[in-house]
Each structure stands twice: as structure tokens, then as C-alpha cells.
C-alpha positions, -999 to +999 in steps of 0.1 A: +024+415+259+004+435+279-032+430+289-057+442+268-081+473+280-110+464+305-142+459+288-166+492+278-204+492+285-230+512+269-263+497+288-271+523+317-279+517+355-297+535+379-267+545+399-257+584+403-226+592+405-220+614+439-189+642+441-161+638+467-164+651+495-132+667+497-112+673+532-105+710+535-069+722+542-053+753+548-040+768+518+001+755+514-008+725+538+013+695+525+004+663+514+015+648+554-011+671+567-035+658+543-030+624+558-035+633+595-066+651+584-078+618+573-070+600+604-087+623+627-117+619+608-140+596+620-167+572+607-198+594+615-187+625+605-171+607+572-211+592+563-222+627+576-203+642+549-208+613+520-244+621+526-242+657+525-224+661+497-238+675+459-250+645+434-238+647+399-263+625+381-252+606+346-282+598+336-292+628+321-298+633+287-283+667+266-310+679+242-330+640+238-297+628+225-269+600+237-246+610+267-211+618+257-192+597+284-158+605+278-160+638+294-181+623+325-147+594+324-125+616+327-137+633+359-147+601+372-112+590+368-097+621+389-120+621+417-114+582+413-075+587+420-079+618+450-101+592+468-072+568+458-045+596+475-068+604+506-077+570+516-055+540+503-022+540+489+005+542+518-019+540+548-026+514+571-051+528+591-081+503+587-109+527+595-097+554+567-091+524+542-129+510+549-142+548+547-125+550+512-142+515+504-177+532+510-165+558+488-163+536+460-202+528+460-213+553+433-186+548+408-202+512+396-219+524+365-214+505+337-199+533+318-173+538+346-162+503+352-129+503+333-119+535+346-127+521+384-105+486+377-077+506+360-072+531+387-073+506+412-058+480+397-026+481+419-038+486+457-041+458+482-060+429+482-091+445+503-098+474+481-096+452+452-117+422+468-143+446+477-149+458+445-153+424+429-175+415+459-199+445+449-199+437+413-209+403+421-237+419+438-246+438+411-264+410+388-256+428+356-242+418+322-216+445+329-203+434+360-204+399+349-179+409+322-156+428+346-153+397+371-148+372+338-119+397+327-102+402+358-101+362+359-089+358+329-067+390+320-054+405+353-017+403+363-017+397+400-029+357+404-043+363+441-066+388+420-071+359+393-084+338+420-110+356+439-124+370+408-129+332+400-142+323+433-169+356+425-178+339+390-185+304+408-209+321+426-227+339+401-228+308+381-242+293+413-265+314+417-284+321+381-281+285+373-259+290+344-226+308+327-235+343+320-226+355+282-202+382+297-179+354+314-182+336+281-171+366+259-138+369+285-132+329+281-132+335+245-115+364+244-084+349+268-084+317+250-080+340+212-054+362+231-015+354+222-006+355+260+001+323+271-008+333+304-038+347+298-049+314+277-041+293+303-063+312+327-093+315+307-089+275+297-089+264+336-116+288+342-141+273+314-125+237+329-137+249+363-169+258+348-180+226+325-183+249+293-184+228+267-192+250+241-155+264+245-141+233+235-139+244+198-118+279+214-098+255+233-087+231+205-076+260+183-059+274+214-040+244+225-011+251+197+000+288+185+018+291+157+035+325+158+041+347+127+069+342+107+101+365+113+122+379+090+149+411+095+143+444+084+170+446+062+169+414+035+207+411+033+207+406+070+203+378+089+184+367+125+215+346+136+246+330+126+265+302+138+295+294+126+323+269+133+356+277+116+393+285+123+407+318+121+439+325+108+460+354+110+484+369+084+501+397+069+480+413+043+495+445+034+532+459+046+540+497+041+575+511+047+580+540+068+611+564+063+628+585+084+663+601+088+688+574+095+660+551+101+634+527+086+605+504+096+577+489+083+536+490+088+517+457+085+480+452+078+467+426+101+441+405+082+417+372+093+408+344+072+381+315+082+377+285+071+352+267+080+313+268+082+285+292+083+254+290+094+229+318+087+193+321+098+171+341+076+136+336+090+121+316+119+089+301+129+076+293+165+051+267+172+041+271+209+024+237+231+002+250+255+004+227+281-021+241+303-046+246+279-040+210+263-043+200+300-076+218+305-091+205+267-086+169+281-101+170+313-134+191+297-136+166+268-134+137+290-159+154+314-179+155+289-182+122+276-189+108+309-217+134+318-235+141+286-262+114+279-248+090+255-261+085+220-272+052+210-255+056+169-226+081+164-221+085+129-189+073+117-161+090+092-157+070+059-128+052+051-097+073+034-098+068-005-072+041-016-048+042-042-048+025-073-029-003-075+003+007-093+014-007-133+020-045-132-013-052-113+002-064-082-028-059-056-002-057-025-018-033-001-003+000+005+016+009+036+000+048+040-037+037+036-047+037+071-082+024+085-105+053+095-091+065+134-122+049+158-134+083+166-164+069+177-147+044+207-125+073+223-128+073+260-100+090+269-093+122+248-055+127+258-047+104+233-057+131+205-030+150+216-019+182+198-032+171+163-062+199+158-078+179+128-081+145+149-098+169+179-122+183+156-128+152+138-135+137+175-158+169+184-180+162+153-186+128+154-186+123+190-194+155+209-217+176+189-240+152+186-246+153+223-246+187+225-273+187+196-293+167+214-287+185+249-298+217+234-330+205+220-337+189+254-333+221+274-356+241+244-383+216+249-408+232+271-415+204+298-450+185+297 
């Protein structure tokens, strides 16, 4: 399962978008000459040139009407990948490698985010940290996304990690979860990876979301689609356990001159038993997201303020008492579970209708009454 595509923006920002400047090389010069270039060049003249160099600007709009940003993309992505070629990559050089980080300034337009994490989305841990550092900076929706995604969707767990560290501080700093993190929780916790669920449960763990709990007790268990084969008179599997027995099914004589034999037909048969699998159906525990439901429930019932009456859920319907009148009480009609007494959660377990049973009697009322308290203008 691979991951699915960085996140697009349409909201515009007030960065232009500046053109390479390009190192200049004999006509035929190799790709080795082009990296000695680069080493020779130094800081000053590299911000010398970045400053002297023609601005493209995005922002401008063709006859009064929307932008068409695919075209503007796709030349973002290929001076994108010659700054990639000139200044990362292979070389170690840390001077060249902080030059190409400089580089990377004017490419954080919304509109060019997912083209700037995909085509950097394999170098080191510097290039990549930097970026998520400036997007941090940024205090946008967009680049909240981005960091959300790459905590929750990217492949390489160092990456995973910083971008999670970058979140904590933007939550740090506005005082709250920003809606793009939350659509990449969601999203992660909805996706069939069990990776990426796992990473977008311990990130809304991390972050005291409550309001994912609902995304995280329909995550905890994934029942996958049922299977069948293409063809119906096939089957998935078979096991069988049998003894085979050879014998002569068929003999044919051969005739020659002053000579005779014969040709035997070498057939099986099995007795025994067979087992044949037609379809299949996987239920998948999430461990880590079960994991990460438990310790956000249970954080929540010890720091949201308590209700003084939690309603309670009535009593299952018994059955009538069966023909002879005997009034014996029936084994299946069990009391109402206490959903209202739960202090520790992990003893839900897996069982999605006794979670959301819990959630509405004993956590939505709180987060009812939280809400109201934080739309109530102070006095």
C-alpha cells in the first residue's frame, strides 16, 4: 500500500517564485565538471547570484481569471530537481548542501508544496528537516497540513518524528490543534495502512485530541474485504491429507520384428481428505491504535471536569417467560454493562458497540459541556 499523494492547496501566499540561477558550463562539460563547479563556488558569490537572478511571479492573474497551476508545477518541479542534481544528492560538501537549502526558500507556495515534499522526499535528514523547519515557520493552514502528513503518511520514521516534534510546537504555540493536522489524523486513522494508522493514533495520543476518539474506535479493528478467485471453479487454497497410490491404468503392446513389449499408463489415486478454500475474510487488531484509544480515553476521564448525573442505558428487554409459566430467569438476559462506573477503558477492549456505548454516555457529555464552556464569552 503505498502512501497516498501529499495534500494540494488552492489558498495563495505572497511568495514569488524566483528562477535558478543556473551554473554555466562549457558546452559537452560532463556531469563531474558540473560538481566541481559547484564546489568552487562560494557563499557570496552563490547570494550574489540568488539575488541577481530574474523573478517569475505566480501570482499573476491571466485575463481576471484563476491561475492554471499545473503548467507553473511542472516547471517548479524541474528546476526543483536541477537544484536537487547541483546541490544535494551525492555530495557532502556542507557549504554547497546549505547553499541549495537557501535555494529552496521560494518554492513554499502553497500551490507548490506537494511537488517540493515529493521531489525531496528521499535526501538526507538536513534537507528534509529544514524544510519542515520553514514550514513550521510559515503559520499557514497549508503548511500545517504538510507537517501533519509527513507525520502521519511518510515512510522514513526519523522523518515521522521530527515532523511530530514541528507539530508540538505549532500546537504550542497557537494554543490549539490546527484543522490541517486534524484532517491528516483523520485521514491516517481512515487509511487501510496499518502503519500509517498507528502513526496518526499516537500522534492524536500525543496531542490530547479527543474529538478523534470516534476515528480511533472505528480504526482500532479493520475488517478487510472479502476474497474470492477470479475464476469461480477455482479455489484460494487447498489442503489436503490423503494417500496416494500408484497403479497401472492402461497397458498398450508394442510390436516389433522378433520382438515385443508393453507401454503402461502410470495413474494416481487418493484417498483421503480435501480441503478447499473458496473465500476468506481478514479481521485485523490494531494493537497500536487500541493502545493509543486507551490511554486518550482514560486521559480523558481523568482531565475533563466530571459531570455530576451521566445518563444511564436502559435495561435490555427480557424475554417472555416460555409455555408452562415457569418464571425461572433466563441465562442471556444480562444487566445493563455499568457504562457509567468505567475508569479504566482497556477493559472495553475490541468490542466497537461497548466503546461507543461508553463514548455517549460517558464522554460526550463532557465534551458537551467543555465546548459550551470555551463558547461562553468570559464575564
Amino acid at each position: 500500500m503505498t502512501s497516498p499523494p501529499p495534500p494540494t492547496h488552492i489558498s495563495p501566499l505572497p511568495f514569488p517564485l524566483h528562477n535558478c540561477s543556473r551554473l554555466r558550463t562549457r558546452a559537452g562539460a560532463g556531469f563531474l565538471s558540473l560538481l566541481i563547479a559547484g564546489a568552487c563556488l562560494s557563499l557570496p558569490q552563490a547570494a550574489q547570484a540568488q539575488t541577481q537572478s530574474p523573478v517569475v511571479s505566480y501570482q499573476q492573474v491571466d485575463d481576471g481569471g484563476p491561475i492554471d497551476w499545473r503548467p507553473r508545477r511542472r516547471q517548479a518541479e524541474k528546476e526543483l530537481k536541477k537544484i536537487r542534481s547541483q546541490y544535494f544528492r551525492s555530495i557532502r560538501n556542507p557549504e554547497i548542501r546549505q547553499i541549495g537549502i537557501t535555494r529552496l526558500k521560494p518554492y513554499f507556495h502553497p500551490q507548490l508544496l506537494p511537488v517540493l515534499i515529493e521531489v525531496f522526499e528521499n535526501e538526507k535528514l538536513d534537507v528534509r528537516g529544514s524544510i519542515m523547519e520553514q514550514l513550521s515557520l510559515l503559520n499557514t493552514n497549508a503548511a500545517d497540513t504538510t507537517l501533519g502528513w509527513l507525520a502521519v503518511f511518510d515512510k522514513n520514521p526519523k522523518i515521522r518524528t521530527l515532523a511530530e516534534k514541528h507539530v508540538h510546537s505549532r500546537v504550542e504555540m497557537l494554543g490549539k490543534v490546527p484543522d490541517g493536522i486534524k484532517t491528516s489524523i483523520h485521514r491516517g486513522l481512515a487509511d487501510d495502512n496499518n502503519q500509517h494508522a498507528a502513526s496518526a493514533a499516537g500522534l492524536a495520543q500525543a496531542l490530547k485530541l479527543y474529538e478523534a476518539i470516534p476515528a480511533l474506535i472505528n480504526a482500532q479493528v479493520r475488517n478487510q474485504n472479502q476474497s474470492s478467485p477470479v475464476n469461480p471453479t477455482d479455489s484460494l487454497a487447498n489442503i489436503i491429507i490423503a494417500t496416494q497410490t500408484a497403479f497401472v491404468s492402461d497397458l498398450q503392446p508394442v510390436v516389433g520384428d522378433s520382438a515385443v513389449a508393453f507401454d503402461p499408463t502410470i495413474s494416481v489415486v487418493t484417498d483421503g481428505v480435501v480441503l478447499s478454500i473458496n473465500d476468506a475474510y481478514v479481521t485485523t487488531y490494531r494493537v497500536q491504535v487500541h493502545n493509543a484509544l486507551v490511554g486518550l480515553a482514560n486521559n480523558a476521564l481523568n482531565t475533563l471536569p466530571p459531570l455530576s448525573r451521566f445518563p444511564t442505558l436502559p435495561p435490555p428487554p427480557s424475554r417472555p417467560p416460555p409455555p408452562g409459566g415457569s418464571s425461572a430467569p433466563q441465562q442471556d438476559a444480562l444487566p445493563a454493562a455499568p457504562y457509567d462506573s468505567i475508569k479504566d477503558t482497556a477493559e472495553l477492549g475490541y468490542d466497537k458497540q461497548a466503546w461507543w456505548s461508553w463514548y455517549k454516555v460517558q464522554l460526550q457529555p463532557r465534551l458537551a459541556v467543555l465546548e459550551d464552556q470555551t463558547r461562553k464569552p468570559p464575564e
